[in-house]
C-alpha positions in Angstrom: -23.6 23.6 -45.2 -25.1 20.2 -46.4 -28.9 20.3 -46.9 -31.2 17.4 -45.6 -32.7 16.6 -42.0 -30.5 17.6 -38.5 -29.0 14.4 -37.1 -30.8 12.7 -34.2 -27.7 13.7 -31.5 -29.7 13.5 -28.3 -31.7 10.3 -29.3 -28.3 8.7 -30.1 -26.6 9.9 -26.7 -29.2 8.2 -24.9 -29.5 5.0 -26.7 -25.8 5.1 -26.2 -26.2 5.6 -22.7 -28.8 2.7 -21.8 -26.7 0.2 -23.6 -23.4 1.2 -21.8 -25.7 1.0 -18.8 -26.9 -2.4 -19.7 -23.2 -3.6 -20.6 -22.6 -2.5 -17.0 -25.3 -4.4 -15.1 -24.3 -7.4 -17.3 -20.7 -7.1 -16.0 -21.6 -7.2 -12.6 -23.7 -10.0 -12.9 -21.1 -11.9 -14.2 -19.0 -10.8 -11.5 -21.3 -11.7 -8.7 -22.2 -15.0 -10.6 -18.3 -15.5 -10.6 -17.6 -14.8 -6.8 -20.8 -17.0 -5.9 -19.1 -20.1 -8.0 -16.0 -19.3 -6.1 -17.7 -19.4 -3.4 -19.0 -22.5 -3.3 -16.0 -24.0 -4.5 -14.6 -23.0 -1.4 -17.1 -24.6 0.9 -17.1 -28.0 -1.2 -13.6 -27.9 -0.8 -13.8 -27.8 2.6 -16.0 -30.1 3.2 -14.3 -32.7 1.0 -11.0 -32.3 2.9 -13.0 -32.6 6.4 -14.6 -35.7 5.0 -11.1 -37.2 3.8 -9.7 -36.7 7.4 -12.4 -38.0 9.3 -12.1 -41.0 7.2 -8.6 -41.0 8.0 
């Protein structure tokens, strides 16, 4: 067996878990960010084509 000091295993499985946590909450973010912009797309959309055709 190799000499020297026992590897940091449980300190590494939990800094591996906060960051695939954080990778998560970023993901959604972006998700919700997304959704929100498509969202408002929508509604300016919308209203641009009920503009046009009461212009009409």
């Amino acid at each position: 067996m190799a000499k020297g000091p026992e590897k940091k295993t449980k300190n590494k499985a939990l800094h591996t878990k906060l960051l695939n946590r954080k990778k998560a909450k970023l993901q959604e973010e972006k998700k919700e960010k997304a959704l929100r912009l498509k969202a408002l797309v929508t509604k300016m959309n919308q209203k641009k084509n009920s503009n046009e055709s009461d212009s009409l």
